[in-house]
N, C-alpha and C positions, 0 to 999 in steps of 0.2 A: 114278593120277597119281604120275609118282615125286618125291621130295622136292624134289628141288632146281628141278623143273618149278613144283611147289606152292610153294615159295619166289618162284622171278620171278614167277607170278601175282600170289602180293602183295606184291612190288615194283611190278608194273605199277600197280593198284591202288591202290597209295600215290602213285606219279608223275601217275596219275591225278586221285584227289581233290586233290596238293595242286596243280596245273596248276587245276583248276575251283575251287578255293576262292582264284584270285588270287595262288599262288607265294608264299607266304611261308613262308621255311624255318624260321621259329619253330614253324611250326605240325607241322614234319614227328615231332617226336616221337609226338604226340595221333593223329597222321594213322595211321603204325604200326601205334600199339598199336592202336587201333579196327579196323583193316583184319584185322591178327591175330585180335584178336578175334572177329571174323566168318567168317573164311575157316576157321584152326584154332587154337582156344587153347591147345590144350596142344601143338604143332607146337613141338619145339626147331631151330630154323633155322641154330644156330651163329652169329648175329650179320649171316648173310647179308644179309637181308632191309632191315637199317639201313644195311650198306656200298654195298647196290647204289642206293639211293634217294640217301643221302648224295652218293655221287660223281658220279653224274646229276645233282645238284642242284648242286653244288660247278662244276661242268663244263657247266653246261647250256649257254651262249654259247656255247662250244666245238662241243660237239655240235651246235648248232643250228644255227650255220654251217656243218660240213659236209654238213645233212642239209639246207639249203636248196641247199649246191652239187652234189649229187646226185640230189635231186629237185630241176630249174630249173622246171618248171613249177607247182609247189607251194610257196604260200609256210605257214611254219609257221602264221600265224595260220588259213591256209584249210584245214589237213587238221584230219581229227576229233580229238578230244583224246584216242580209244584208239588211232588212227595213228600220233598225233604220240609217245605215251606208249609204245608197243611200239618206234620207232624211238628216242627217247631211251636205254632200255635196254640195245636190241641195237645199236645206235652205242656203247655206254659198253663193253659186252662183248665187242665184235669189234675194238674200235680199245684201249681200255686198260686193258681188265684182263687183264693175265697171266698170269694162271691159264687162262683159259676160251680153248678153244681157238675159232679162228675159226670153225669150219665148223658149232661146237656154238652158239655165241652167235645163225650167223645161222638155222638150224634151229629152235630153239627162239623165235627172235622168229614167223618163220612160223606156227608153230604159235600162240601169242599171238593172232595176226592172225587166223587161220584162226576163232580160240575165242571172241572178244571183239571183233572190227572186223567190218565189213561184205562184203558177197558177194567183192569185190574185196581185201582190206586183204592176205591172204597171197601174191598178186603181188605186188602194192606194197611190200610191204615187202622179199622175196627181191629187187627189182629196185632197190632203192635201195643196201639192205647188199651186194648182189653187185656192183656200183658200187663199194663204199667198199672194200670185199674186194679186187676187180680194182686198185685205183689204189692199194695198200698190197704188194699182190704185186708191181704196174710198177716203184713207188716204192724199191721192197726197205725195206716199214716192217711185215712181217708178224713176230710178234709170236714170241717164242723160244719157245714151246711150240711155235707152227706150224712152226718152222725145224726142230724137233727130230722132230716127227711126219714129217714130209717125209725127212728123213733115215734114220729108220729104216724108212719103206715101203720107199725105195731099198736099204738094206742086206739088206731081207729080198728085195727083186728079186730083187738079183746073187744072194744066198744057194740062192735058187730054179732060176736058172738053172744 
């Protein structure tokens, strides 16, 4: 498992326990460290692991409206809470961190899904975030890492040809 895989897992994890202990983001410090603790303690994460939970948590209305108008037949309270906890993430990853490129945020929630949801959860989640994906690409809201990736596939085209 490569790091930064083992990072989002305890991201997930943490989005997880604090979604089941009732959402209160006093609690996400405790939540953390404990999860850390378990998964790998002496794992230096660079701080990942708190930014990605943080801004999920910061963001969650946000996110949760778009992942209710992407999944219309799913409301948040009816998907499982590693569903809804893998979409939370890879919605925060694909739509607004700038760093992670889109194609990386929605692969790697699949796999989430694939690891930790049910027989179903790795469609489900490819079919939501490729939704959120498609209507950011329509929109022209895809994210400057993606515009720059895109650009240099093309340059290495023409290069090719």
């Amino acid at each position: 498992m490569s790091n930064r895989h083992l990072a989002r897992t305890m991201a997930m994890q943490s989005l997880f326990e604090w979604d089941f202990r009732g959402r209160d983001a006093e609690m996400l410090p405790a939540i953390i460290k404990h999860v850390k603790g378990e998964f790998a303690p002496d794992f230096d994460d660079a701080g990942y692991v708190e930014k990605q939970v943080t801004q999920v948590v910061e963001r969650v209305g946000e996110i949760d409206e778009l992942l209710e108008h992407f999944a219309p037949e799913w409301k948040m309270s009816e998907m499982t809470n590693t569903d809804r906890n893998i979409l939370r993430l890879g919605t925060y990853e694909l739509r607004f961190d700038e760093k992670i490129p889109s194609k990386v945020a929605i692969n790697e929630a699949i796999e989430l899904g694939k690891a930790f949801g049910g027989e179903a959860s790795g469609k489900f989640v490819n079919g939501v975030l490729g939704a959120i994906y498609k209507y950011m690409e329509e929109k022209g809201l895809l994210k400057k890492v993606d515009t720059e990736e895109r650009e240099e596939k093309e340059e290495t085209k023409i290069k090719a040809e």
